[in-house]
C-alpha positions as CSV (number, residue, x, y, z in Angstrom):
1,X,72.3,16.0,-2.5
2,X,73.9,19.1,-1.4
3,X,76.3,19.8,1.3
4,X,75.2,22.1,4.6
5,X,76.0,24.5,6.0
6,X,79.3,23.8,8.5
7,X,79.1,25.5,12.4
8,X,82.1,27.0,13.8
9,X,84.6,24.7,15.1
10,X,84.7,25.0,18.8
11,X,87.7,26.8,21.0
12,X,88.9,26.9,24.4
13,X,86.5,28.4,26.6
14,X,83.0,27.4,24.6
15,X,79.9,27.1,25.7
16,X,78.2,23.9,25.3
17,X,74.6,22.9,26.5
18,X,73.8,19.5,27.0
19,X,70.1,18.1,26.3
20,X,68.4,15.1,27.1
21,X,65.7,14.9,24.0
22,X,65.1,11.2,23.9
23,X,65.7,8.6,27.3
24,X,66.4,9.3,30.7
25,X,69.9,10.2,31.9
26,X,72.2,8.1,34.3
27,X,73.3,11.5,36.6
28,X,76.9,9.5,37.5
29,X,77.7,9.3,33.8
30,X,76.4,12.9,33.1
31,X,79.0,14.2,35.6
32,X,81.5,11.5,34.3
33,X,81.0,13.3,30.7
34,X,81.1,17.0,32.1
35,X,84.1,16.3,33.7
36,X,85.7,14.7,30.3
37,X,84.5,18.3,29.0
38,X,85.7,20.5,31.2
39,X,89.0,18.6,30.6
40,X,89.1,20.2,27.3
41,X,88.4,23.2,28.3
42,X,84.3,24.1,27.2
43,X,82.3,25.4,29.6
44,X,79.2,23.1,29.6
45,X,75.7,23.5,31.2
46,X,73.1,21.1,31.8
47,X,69.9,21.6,30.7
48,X,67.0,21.9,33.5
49,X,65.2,19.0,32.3
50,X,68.3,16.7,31.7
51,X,68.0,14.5,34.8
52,X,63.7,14.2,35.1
53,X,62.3,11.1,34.0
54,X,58.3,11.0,32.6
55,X,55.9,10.5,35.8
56,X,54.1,7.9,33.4
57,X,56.4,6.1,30.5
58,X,60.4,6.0,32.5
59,X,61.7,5.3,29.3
60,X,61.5,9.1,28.3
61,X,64.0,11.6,30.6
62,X,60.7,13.6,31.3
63,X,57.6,15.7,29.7
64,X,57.9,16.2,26.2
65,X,57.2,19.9,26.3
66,X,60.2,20.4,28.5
67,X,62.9,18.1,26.4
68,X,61.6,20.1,23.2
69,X,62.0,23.6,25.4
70,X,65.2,22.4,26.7
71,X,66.7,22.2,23.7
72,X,65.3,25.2,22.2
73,X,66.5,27.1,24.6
74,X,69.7,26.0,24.4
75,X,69.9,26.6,20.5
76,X,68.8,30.1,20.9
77,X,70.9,31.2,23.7
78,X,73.7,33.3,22.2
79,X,76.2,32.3,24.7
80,X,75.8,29.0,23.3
81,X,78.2,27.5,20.9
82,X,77.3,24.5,20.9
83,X,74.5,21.2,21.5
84,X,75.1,17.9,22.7
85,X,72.8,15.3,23.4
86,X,73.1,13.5,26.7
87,X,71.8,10.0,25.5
88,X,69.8,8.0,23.2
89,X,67.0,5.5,23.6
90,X,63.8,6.6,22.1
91,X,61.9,10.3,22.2
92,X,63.0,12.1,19.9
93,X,59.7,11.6,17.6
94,X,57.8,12.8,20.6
95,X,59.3,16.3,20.5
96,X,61.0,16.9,17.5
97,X,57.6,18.5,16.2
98,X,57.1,20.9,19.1
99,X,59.7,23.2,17.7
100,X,59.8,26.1,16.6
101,X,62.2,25.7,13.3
102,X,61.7,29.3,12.9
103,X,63.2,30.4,16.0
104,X,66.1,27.7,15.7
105,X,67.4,28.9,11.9
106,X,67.1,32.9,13.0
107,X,69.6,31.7,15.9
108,X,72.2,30.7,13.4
109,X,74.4,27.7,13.2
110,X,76.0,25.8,16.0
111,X,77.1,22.1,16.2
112,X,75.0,19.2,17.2
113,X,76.1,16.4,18.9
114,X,74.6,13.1,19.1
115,X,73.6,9.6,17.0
116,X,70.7,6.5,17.7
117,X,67.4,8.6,18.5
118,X,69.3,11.4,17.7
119,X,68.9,10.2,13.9
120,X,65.1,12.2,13.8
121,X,66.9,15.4,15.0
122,X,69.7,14.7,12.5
123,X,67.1,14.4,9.9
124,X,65.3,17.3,10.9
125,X,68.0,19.7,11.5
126,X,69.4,18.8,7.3
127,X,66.0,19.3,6.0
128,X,64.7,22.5,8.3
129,X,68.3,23.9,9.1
130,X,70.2,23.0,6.0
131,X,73.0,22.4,8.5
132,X,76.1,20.2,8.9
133,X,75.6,17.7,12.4
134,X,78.4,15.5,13.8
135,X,77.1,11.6,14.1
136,X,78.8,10.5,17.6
137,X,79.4,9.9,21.0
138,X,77.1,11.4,23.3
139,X,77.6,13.3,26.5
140,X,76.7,10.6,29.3
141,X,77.4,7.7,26.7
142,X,79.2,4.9,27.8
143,X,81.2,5.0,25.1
144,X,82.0,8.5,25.6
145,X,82.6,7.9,29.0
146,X,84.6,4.7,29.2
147,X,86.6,5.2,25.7
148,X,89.7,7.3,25.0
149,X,89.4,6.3,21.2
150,X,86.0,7.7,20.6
151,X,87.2,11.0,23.0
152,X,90.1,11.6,20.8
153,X,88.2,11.5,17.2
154,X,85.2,13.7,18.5
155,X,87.7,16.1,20.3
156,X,89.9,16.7,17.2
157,X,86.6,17.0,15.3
158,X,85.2,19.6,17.5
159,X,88.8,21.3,17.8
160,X,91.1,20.6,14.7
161,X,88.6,19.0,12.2
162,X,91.1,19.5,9.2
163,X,93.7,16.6,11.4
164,X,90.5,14.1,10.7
165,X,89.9,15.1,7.4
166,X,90.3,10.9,6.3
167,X,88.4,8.4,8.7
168,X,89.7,5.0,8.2
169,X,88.6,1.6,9.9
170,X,91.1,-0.7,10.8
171,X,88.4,-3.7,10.7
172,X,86.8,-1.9,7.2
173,X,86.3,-4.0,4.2
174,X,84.7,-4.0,0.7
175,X,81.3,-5.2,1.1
176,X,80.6,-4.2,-2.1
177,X,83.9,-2.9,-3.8
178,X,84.1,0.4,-5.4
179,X,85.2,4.0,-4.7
180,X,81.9,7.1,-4.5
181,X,81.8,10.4,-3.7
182,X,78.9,12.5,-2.2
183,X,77.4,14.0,0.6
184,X,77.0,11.7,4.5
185,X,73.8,11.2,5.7
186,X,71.9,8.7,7.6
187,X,72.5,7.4,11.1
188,X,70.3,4.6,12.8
189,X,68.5,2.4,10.4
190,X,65.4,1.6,13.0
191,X,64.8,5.6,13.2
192,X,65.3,6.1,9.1
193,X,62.5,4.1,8.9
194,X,60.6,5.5,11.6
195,X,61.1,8.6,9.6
196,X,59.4,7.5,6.5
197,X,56.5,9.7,5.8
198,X,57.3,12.5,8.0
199,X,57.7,16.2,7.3
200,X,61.6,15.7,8.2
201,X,62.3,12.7,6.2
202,X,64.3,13.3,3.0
203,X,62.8,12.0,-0.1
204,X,65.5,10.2,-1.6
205,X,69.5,9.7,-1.3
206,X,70.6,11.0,-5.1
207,X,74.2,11.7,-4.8
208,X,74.3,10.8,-0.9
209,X,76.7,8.8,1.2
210,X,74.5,6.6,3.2
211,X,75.8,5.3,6.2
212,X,73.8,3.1,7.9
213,X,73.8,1.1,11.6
214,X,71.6,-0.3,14.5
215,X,71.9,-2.0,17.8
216,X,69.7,-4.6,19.4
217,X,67.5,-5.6,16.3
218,X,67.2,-9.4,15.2
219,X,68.0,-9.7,11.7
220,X,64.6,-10.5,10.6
221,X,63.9,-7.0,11.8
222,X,66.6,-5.8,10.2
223,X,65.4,-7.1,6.7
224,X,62.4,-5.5,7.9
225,X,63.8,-2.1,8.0
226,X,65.8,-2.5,4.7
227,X,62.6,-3.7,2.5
228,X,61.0,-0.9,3.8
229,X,63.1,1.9,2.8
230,X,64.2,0.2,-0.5
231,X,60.6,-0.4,-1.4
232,X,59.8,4.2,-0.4
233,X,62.7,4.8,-2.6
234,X,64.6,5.9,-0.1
235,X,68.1,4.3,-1.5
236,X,67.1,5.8,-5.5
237,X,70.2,7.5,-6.3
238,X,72.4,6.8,-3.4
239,X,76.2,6.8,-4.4
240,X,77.8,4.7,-1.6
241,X,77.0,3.0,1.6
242,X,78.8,3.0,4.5
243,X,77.7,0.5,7.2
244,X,78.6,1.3,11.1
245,X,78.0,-1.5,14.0
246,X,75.1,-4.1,14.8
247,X,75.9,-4.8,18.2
248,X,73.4,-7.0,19.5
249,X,71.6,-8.0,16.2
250,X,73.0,-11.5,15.8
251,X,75.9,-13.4,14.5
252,X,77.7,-11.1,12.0
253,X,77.5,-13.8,9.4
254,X,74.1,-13.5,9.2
255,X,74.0,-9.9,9.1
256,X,76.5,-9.2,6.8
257,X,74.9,-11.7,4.4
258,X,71.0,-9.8,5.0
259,X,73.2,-6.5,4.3
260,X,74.7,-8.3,1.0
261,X,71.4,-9.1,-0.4
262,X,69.2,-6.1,0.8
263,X,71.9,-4.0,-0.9
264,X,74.4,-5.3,-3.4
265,X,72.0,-5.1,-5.7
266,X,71.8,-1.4,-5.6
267,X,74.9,-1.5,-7.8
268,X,76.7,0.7,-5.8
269,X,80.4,0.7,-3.2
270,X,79.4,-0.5,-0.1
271,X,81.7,-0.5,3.3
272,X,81.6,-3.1,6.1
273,X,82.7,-2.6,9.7
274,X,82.9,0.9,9.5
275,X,82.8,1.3,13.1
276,X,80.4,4.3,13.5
277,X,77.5,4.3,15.8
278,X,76.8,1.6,18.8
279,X,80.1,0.5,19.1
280,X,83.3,0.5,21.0
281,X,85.8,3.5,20.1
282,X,83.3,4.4,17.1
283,X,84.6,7.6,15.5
284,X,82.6,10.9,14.5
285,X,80.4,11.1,11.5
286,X,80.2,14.7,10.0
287,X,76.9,14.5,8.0
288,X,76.3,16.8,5.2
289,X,79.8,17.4,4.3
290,X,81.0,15.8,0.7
291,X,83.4,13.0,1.0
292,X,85.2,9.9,-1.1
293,X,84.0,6.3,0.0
294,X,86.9,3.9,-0.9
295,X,85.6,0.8,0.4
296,X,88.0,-1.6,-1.1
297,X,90.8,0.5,1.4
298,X,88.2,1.0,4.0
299,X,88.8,5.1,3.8
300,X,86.0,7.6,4.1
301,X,88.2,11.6,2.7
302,X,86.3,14.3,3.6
303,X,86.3,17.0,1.0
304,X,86.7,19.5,3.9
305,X,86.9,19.9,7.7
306,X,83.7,19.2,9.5
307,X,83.3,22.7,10.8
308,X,84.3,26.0,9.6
């Protein structure tokens, strides 16, 4: 596995779009976020679509067609330095396929913002972009919103991403003990399965830093998800493992145990409690930039900055 392609690290004064390509938006945490941006000094704009909701299904923020131009638009506006998702929930897989990948690669690299459905557009933008994407908060998040922690990291990511050049998790242990170095890729594990079979799914992890993390999924479902891609292949060649927060998916003994037998076998470090994704203060995730996994010392090293 290769690394990407890194965007320009932002400045004082850039533009950033934010898109609503999955569930409807909550329009007092949208302001809450714009405000924390324009706090550090981006200019952002909202999307037109960012606040509808479908007429039919309310768990989408609107028509397919419009998230999928909203976004679009945004990536191909030169003035625009940047993408950030508004939310999660589910929709991406609804619109990721009415792009036009041509249109998004001859518009040059930005960064992308954005994790749990965000994962297919993470996926896709690796495999059609062959471009670096930051795993993290989102823009009317909660825990963008409501945490300083999870502010701080994705600010000096976006900013000064040679300060955060070593993640470390203070609750970070040695699942599997080891030290690995490749490239970061993965995101939710619900949505890397979804992904299975589709033009945007990668084939295989040789070389890769998988991290791995879901919210709101019973263990059983979890097993589920982890048969599944062991069975495609889809951990052949993996180096490492790093695994974010299960919030919601049952007493931790019980998971960590289903993550211990789905995956020590692979033969390969594996990190615990890594913090990433659906959880409180969770730091940014730069995938498809080479790093060292040291999961005995709970320390993920990038080889290099996030963005150029």
């Amino acid at each position: 596995m290769r690394e990407l392609t890194r965007p320009r690290r932002l400045v004082a004064g850039s533009r950033v779009a934010v898109v609503a390509p999955s569930g409807p938006v909550p329009e007092e945490r949208l302001q809450a976020g714009l405000d924390i941006l324009r706090g550090w000094d981006l200019d952002p704009v909202v999307a037109p679509h960012v606040l509808d909701r479908h007429e039919r299904f309310g768990y989408l923020a609107g028509a397919d067609a419009d998230r999928a131009a909203d976004l679009q638009a945004a990536w191909c506006d030169p003035s625009v330095d940047a993408v950030f998702c508004a939310r999660g929930g589910y929709g991406v897989q609804r619109m990721v396929d009415l792009l036009d990948w041509d249109a998004l690669r001859a518009a040059g690299p930005k960064v992308f913002l954005g994790f749990s459905d965000i994962t297919a557009l993470h996926e896709a933008f690796a495999t059609r972009l062959g471009l670096v994407t930051l795993h993290g908060p989102m823009a009317a998040g909660i825990d963008f919103v409501k945490n300083a922690r999870a502010q701080d990291h994705l600010r000096a990511t976006l900013f000064e991403p040679e300060s955060v050049r070593t993640i470390t998790s203070a609750a970070g242990r040695a699942l599997v003990p080891g030290r690995a170095t490749g490239v970061l890729f993965g995101g939710c594990l619900s949505l890397l399965t979804a992904e299975l079979g589709t033009p945007h799914a990668r084939p295989a992890a040789v070389g890769g830093l998988l991290c791995l993390e879901d919210v709101g999924e019973e263990p059983y479902r979890l097993d589920r998800h982890l048969t599944q891609l062991l069975r495609a292949g889809r951990f052949d060649g993996v180096a490492g493992i790093l695994l974010g927060s299960w919030e919601g998916c049952g007493p931790y003994g019980q998971v960590r145990d289903l993550l211990l037998d789905r995956l020590g076998g692979l033969g390969v470090p594996v990190a615990e409690e890594f913090g990433f994704g659906h959880a409180e203060g969770a730091p940014t995730i730069p995938f498809g930039v080479a790093a060292e996994l040291d999961s005995e010392a709970g320390t993920l090293t990038l080889h290099g900055p996030a963005l150029a």
